[in-house]
N, C-alpha and C positions, 0 to 999 in steps of 0.2 A: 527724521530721527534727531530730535534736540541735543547735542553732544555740549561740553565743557570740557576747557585745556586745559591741564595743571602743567606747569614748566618754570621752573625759575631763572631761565634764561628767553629774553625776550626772543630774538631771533628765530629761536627753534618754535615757540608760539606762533611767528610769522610764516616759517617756512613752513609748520604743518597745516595752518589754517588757508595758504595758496594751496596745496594740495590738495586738504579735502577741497575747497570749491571749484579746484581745475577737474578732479577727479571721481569724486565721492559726492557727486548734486545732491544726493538724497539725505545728507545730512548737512543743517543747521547748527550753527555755533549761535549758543546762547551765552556764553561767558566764558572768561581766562582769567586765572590766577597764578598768580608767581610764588607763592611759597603752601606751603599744607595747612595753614591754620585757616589764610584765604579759599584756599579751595573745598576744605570742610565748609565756609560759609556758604560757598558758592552754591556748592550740590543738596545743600538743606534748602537754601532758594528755590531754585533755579527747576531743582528735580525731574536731572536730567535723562536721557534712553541710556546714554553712552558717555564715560569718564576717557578722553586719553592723559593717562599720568604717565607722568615724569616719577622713575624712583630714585634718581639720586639728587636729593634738594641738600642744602642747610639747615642746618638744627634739626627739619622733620623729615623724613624718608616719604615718598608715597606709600609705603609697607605702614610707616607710622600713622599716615592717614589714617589708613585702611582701617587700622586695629582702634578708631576713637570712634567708628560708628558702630550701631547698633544692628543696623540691616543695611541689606546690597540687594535693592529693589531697580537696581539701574546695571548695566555690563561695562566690563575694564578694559580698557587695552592699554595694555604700559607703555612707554617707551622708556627705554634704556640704551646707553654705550655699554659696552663691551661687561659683563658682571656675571659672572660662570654662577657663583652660587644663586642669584635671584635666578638668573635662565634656567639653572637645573629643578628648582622649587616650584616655576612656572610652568615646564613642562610635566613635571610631576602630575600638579593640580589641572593640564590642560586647557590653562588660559592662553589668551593671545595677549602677544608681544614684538614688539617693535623694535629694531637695533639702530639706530642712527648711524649714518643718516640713512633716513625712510627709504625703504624700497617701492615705489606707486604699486606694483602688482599687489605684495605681501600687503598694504595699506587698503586697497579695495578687498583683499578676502576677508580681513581682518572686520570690517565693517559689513559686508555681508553675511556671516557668520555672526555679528551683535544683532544683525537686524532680525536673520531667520529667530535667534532665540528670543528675543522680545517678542514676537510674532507666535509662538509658541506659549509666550507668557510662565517660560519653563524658570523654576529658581535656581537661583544662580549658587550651588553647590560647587564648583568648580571655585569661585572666589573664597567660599566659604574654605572650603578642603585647603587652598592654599594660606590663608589666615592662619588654621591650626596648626599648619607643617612650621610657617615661620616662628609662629612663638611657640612651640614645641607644647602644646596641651596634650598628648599624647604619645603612650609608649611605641618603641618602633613598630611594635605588633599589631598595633592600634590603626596606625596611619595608613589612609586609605589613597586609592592610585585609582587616575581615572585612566580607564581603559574608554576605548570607540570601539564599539561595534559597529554593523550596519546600522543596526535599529534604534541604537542608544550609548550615551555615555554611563556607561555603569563603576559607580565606586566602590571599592574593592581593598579588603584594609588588603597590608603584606602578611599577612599571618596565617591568611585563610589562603594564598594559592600555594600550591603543593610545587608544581612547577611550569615551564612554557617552554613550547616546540616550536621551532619554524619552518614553514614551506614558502619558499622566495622573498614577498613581502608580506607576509600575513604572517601571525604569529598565535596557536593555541593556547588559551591558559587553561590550568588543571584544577580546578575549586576543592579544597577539602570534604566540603560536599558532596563534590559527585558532578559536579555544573563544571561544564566547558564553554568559555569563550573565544572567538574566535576575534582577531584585533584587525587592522588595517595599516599595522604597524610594523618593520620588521625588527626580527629581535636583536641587535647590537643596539639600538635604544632603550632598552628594558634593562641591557648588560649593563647599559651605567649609569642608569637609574637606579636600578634595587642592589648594587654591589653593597651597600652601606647598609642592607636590610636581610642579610644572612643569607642572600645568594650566591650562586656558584654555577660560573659557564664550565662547562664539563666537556660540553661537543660545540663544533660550530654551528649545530641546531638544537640545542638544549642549555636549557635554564633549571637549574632545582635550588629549592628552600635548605639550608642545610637540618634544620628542625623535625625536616619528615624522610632524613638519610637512615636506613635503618642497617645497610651492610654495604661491604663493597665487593664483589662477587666477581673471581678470576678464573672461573673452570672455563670460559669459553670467551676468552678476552675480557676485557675489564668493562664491569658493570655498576652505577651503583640501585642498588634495589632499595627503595621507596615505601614509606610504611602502608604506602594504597595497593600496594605490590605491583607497581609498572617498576620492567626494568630501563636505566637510559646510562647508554654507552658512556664512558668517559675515553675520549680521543687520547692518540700517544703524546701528543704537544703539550696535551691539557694536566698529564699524569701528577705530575710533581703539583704546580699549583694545585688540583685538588687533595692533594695528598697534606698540603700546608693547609687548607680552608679547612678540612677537618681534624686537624690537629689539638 
């Protein structure tokens, strides 16, 4: 698998390109750039399986990169220090991502998972979906979450789930439709993901949209009833907070 470095700091090009060849055999470095206008050249060259970027450069962001080409016929994996809002965007879009310094394990699944989806020849909607999040082409209603299933990554704008259940670590979603997912995720990752997209933890196994709250129902302890008509408990802890989210 052909890979190219983007990093603007040389060291960290050293230290990742030891590793991939101490650890990752199966991928070839074809090229390293130090800042985003280089590495735009590089990958119109070069045109490689796999980008590891750097997103915090000078003048250009690897995000900045991102958003000057026209297609993403190749897979990303970032690397970044410590940057909550790219990490949360990231995970959103369910790309992979690097924290420095590299972890060897997180660095081998990270390139197993590029190689499976090349190998698939699958497009690469996950880059795409996080391009749109960052430059905000889309209302929050709009903006799509990729969920894992077994079978598939399915995108999923926030508008259309109704809400999400949890049993251990798997987590149900409720489709406005009628369609249930089932994730491999558990749900306090969801809880602070979609908090900024009109949800509301209510139990500590329940997720709802505030959008499809239709009453709050107290004849047999407190409920809130849902325009699909499932009812889901709101816990005593949780009372007041949702009592303020739907305010």
């Amino acid at each position: 698998m052909k890979a190219v470095l983007i990093d603007d700091e040389k060291h960290n090009i050293e230290n990742l390109g030891a590793l991939l060849h101490a650890y990752c055999p199966q991928v070839e470095i074809a090229g390293t750039a130090a800042n985003a206008d280089e590495g735009k050249r590089l990958i119109m060259l070069c045109r490689p399986d796999v980008v590891f970027l750097d997103i915090q450069m000078p003048q250009k962001s690897g995000f900045d990169l991102l958003k000057e080409l026209s297609s993403y016929d190749f897979e990303v994996i970032f690397v970044t220090a410590h940057d909550q809002y790219a990490i949360q965007a990231m995970r959103f879009s369910a790309v992979d991502y690097l924290l420095k310094p590299i972890d060897i394990n997180e660095l081998q699944t990270a390139v197993d998972r590029a190689m499976k989806r090349q190998r698939m020849k699958e497009q690469n909607r996950q880059l795409e979906n996080l391009i749109n999040l960052l430059q905000g082409r889309q209302q929050k209603e709009e903006q799509r979450i990729a969920l894992n299933t077994l079978k598939e990554t399915r995108f999923v704008k926030t508008g259309e789930i109704i809400r999400c259940e949890s049993s251990n670590n798997y987590s149900t979603f409720y489709l406005a439709d009628g369609e249930q997912l089932l994730v491999c995720r558990p749900i306090y990752e969801f809880d602070e993901l979609l908090k900024d997209y009109g949800f509301i933890r209510c139990h500590r196994s329940h997720l709802v949209s505030k959008k499809f709250v239709k009453s709050w129902k107290k004849e047999y302890g407190d409920f809130l009833l849902l325009m699909n008509g499932d009812e889901v408990p709101v816990s005593r802890n949780k009372k007041e907070a949702v009592k303020k989210a739907l305010e």
